[in-house]
C-alpha positions in Angstrom: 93.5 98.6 102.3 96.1 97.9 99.5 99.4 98.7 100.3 99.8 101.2 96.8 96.6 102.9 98.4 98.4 102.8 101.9 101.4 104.6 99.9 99.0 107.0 98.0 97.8 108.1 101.8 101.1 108.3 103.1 102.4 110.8 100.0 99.2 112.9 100.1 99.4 114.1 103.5 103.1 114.0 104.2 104.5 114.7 101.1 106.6 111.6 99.1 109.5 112.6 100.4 108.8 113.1 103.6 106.4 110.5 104.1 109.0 107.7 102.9 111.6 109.2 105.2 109.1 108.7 108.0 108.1 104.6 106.7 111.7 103.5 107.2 112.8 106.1 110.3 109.7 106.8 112.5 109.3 104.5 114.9 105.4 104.2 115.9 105.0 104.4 119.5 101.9 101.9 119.4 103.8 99.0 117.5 107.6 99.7 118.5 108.8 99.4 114.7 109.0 101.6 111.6 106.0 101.5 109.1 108.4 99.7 106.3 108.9 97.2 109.3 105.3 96.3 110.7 104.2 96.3 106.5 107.1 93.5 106.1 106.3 91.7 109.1 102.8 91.6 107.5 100.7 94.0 109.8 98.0 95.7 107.8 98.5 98.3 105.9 95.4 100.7 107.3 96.1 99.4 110.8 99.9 101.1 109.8 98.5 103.8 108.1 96.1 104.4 111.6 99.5 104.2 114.0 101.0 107.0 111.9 98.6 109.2 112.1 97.9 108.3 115.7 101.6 109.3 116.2 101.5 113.0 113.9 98.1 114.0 115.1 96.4 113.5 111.6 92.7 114.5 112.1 90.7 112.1 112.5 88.4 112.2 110.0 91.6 111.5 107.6 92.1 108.0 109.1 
């Protein structure tokens, strides 16, 4: 996954104000760092995009 599609993800279902709030303040209980963090530190962007829908009970099927 590209990180513009990660960001296209992240703004559909959370809304791009919301959903950047959430990349730079949520910290993701599986990786113990924000999204903008893990990204930078060069973690995938769908394996990102997987831990934050882990953490706000996205269905499944949207993963």
């Amino acid at each position: 996954m590209r990180l513009t599609e990660f960001h296209e993800l992240v703004d559909g279902r959370f809304g791009s104000m919301r959903g950047r709030s959430m990349l730079v303040d949520h910290v993701l209980s599986s990786m113990g760092r924000t999204a903008a963090q893990a990204i930078e530190a060069g973690v995938e962007p769908r394996d990102v995009w997987r831990a934050l829908c882990a953490d706000f009970d996205v269905p499944r099927e949207e993963w």
